[in-house]
C-alpha positions as CSV (number, residue, x, y, z in Angstrom):
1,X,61.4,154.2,274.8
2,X,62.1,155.6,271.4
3,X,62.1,159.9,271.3
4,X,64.0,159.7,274.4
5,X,66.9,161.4,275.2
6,X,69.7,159.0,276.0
7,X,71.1,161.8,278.3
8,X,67.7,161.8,280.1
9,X,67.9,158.4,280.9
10,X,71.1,158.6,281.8
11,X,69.7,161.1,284.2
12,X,66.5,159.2,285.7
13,X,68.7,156.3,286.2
14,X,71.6,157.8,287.8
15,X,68.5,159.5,290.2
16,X,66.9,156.4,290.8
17,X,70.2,154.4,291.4
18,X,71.0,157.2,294.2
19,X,67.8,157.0,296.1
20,X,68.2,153.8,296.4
21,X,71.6,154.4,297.3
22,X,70.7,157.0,300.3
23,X,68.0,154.0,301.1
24,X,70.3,151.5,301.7
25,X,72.5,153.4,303.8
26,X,70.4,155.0,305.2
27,X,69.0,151.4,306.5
28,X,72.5,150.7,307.5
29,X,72.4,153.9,310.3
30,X,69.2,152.4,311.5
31,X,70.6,149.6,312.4
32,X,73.1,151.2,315.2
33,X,70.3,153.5,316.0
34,X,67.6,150.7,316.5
35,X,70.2,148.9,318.1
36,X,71.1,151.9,320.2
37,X,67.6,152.4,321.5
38,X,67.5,148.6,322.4
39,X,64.5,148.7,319.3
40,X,65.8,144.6,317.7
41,X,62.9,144.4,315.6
42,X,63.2,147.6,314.0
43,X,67.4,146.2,314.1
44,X,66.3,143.2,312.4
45,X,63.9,145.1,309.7
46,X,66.9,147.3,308.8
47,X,69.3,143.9,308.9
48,X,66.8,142.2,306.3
49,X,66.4,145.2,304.4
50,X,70.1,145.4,303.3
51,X,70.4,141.5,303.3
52,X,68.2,141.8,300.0
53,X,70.5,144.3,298.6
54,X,73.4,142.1,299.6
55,X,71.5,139.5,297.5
56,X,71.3,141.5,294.2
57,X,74.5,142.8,294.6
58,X,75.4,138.8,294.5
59,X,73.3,137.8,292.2
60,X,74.8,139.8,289.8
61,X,78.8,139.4,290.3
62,X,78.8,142.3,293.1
63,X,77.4,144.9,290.9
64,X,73.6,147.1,290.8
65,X,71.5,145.7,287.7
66,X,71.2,149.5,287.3
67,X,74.6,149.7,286.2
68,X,74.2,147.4,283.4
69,X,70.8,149.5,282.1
70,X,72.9,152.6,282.0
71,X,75.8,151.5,280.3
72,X,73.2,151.4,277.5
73,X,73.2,154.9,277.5
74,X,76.5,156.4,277.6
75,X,80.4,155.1,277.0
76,X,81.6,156.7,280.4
77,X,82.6,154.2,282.8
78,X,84.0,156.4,285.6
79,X,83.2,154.8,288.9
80,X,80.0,157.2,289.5
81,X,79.1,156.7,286.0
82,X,75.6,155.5,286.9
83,X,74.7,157.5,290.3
84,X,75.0,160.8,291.7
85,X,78.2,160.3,293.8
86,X,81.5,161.7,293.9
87,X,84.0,159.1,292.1
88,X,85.8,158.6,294.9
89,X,82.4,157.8,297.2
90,X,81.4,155.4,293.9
91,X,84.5,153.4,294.1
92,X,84.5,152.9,298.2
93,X,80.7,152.0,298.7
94,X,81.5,148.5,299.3
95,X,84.9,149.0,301.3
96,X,83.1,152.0,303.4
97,X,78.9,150.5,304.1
98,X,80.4,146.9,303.9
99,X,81.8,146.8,307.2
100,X,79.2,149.4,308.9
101,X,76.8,147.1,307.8
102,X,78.3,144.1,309.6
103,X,79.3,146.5,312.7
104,X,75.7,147.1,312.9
105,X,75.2,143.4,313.1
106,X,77.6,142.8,315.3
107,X,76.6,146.0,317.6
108,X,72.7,145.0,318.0
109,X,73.4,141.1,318.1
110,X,75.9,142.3,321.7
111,X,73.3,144.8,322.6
112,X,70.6,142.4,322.6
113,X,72.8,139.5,324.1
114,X,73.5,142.0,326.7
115,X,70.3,143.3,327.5
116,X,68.4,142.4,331.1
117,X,65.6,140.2,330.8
């Protein structure tokens, strides 16, 4: 992409990165509400949804593949660097979704166990 603005993409990836961000979390809620409303399917969508996130992420030593484009672009390294986070939210995402994420699992897996058939 020559004539581009490194700044710009800067910019377009630190967007993308955070819609996909808001995604993923936002597939993490799902899971307690899906679980919540007894809905397992839609439980198990969300589940498999962040499962392939939880895949890149370990594919690639625990870290977005976005993170490595956009260090391309600027010598910043703060921890929101390469998304449109607060530091502090940047450096916790793992520590914070990490364990909502396997709440949710464990929350629909004893819903479901517990539901009458």
């Amino acid at each position: 992409m020559t004539g581009v603005p490194p700044r710009f993409l800067l910019w377009a990836l630190k967007l993308v990165h955070t819609i996909i961000w808001v995604f993923f979390v936002a597939m993490i809620a799902a899971i307690w509400v899906f679980a919540a409303q007894g809905d397992f399917a839609g439980a198990a969508l969300a589940i498999a949804m962040v499962l392939v996130e939880v895949a890149i992420l370990g594919l690639n030593h625990g870290h977005c593949p976005l993170g490595k484009v956009a260090q391309r672009y600027t010598a910043d390294r703060a921890a929101n660097f390469d998304i449109c986070l607060p530091a502090w939210l940047a450096a916790r995402t793992k520590p914070i979704f990490g364990p909502l994420f396997v709440g949710g699992i464990l929350f629909a897996v004893m819903r479901w166990a517990t539901m009458p058939r």
